[in-house]
C-alpha positions as CSV (number, residue, x, y, z in Angstrom):
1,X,-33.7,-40.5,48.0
2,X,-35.0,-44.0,48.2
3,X,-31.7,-46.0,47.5
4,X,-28.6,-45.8,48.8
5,X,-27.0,-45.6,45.6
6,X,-29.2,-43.0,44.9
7,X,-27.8,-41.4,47.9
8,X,-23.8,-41.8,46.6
9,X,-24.9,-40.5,43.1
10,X,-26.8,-37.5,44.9
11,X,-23.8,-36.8,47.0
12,X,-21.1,-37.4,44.3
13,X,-23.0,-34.9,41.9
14,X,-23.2,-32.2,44.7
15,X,-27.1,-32.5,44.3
16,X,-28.0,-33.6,47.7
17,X,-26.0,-30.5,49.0
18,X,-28.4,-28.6,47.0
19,X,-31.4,-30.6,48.5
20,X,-30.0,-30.3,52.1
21,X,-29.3,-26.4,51.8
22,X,-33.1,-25.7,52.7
23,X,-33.1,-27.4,56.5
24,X,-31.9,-25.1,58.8
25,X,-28.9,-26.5,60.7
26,X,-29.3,-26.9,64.8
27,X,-27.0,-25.1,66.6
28,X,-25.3,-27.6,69.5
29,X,-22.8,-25.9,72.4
30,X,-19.9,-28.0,71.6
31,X,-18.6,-27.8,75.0
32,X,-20.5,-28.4,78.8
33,X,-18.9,-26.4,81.3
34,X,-19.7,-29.6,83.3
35,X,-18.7,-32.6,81.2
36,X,-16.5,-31.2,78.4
37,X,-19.2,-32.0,75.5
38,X,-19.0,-35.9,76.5
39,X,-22.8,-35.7,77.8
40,X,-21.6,-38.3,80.9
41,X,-19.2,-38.0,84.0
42,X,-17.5,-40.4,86.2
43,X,-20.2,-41.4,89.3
44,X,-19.6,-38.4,92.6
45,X,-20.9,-41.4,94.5
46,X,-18.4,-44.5,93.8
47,X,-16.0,-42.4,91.9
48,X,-16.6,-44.4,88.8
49,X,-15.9,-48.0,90.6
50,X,-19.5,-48.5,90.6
51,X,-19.5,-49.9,93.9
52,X,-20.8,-48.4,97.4
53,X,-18.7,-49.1,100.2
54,X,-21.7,-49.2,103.4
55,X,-20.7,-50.7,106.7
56,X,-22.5,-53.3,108.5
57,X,-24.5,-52.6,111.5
58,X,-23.7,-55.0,113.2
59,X,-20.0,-55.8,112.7
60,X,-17.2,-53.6,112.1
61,X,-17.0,-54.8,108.2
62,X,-17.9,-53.3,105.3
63,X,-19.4,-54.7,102.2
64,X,-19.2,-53.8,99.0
65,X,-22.5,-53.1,97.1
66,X,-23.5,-52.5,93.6
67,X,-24.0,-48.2,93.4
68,X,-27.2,-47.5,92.6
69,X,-26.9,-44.0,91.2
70,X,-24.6,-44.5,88.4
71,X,-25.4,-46.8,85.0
72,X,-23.0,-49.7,84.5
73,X,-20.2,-48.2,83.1
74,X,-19.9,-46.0,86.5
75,X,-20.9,-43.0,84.7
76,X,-23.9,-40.5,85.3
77,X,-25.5,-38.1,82.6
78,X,-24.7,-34.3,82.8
79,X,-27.4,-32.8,84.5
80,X,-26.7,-29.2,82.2
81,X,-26.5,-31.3,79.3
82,X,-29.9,-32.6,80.0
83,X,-31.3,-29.4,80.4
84,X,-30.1,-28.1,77.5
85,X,-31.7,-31.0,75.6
86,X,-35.2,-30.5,77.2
């Protein structure tokens, strides 16, 4: 395959479809009963707002802190998803 234009010319000809026939395709469940087939879900923790509301011990304030359990888009990975992966 080598080349990229190579690759066009195989695929234009319908050779590479011929060359790809013998790899067995993997079958993926399109949809997560959990996460819809996106893989990632807003945070249960900060709702998304990846911030964690605690309140200060000693005043009657709270203070806004950066969530620690989601990534930085507010967003956690499917736990089924994962599974499925492993």
């Amino acid at each position: 395959l080598q080349t990229l234009e190579n690759l066009e010319r195989l695929n234009e000809s319908g050779e590479l479809r011929h060359i790809l026939a013998n790899f067995t395709k993997i079958d993926v469940k399109s949809s997560c009963e959990k996460c819809g087939g996106y893989r990632y879900m807003p945070c249960n923790f900060c709702h998304g707002s990846k911030k964690s509301l605690r309140r200060n011990n000693f005043t009657d304030e709270f203070c806004a802190l950066r969530c620690m359990q989601c990534d930085e888009n507010g967003l956690l990975r499917c736990d089924l998803c994962l599974d499925q992966q492993e």
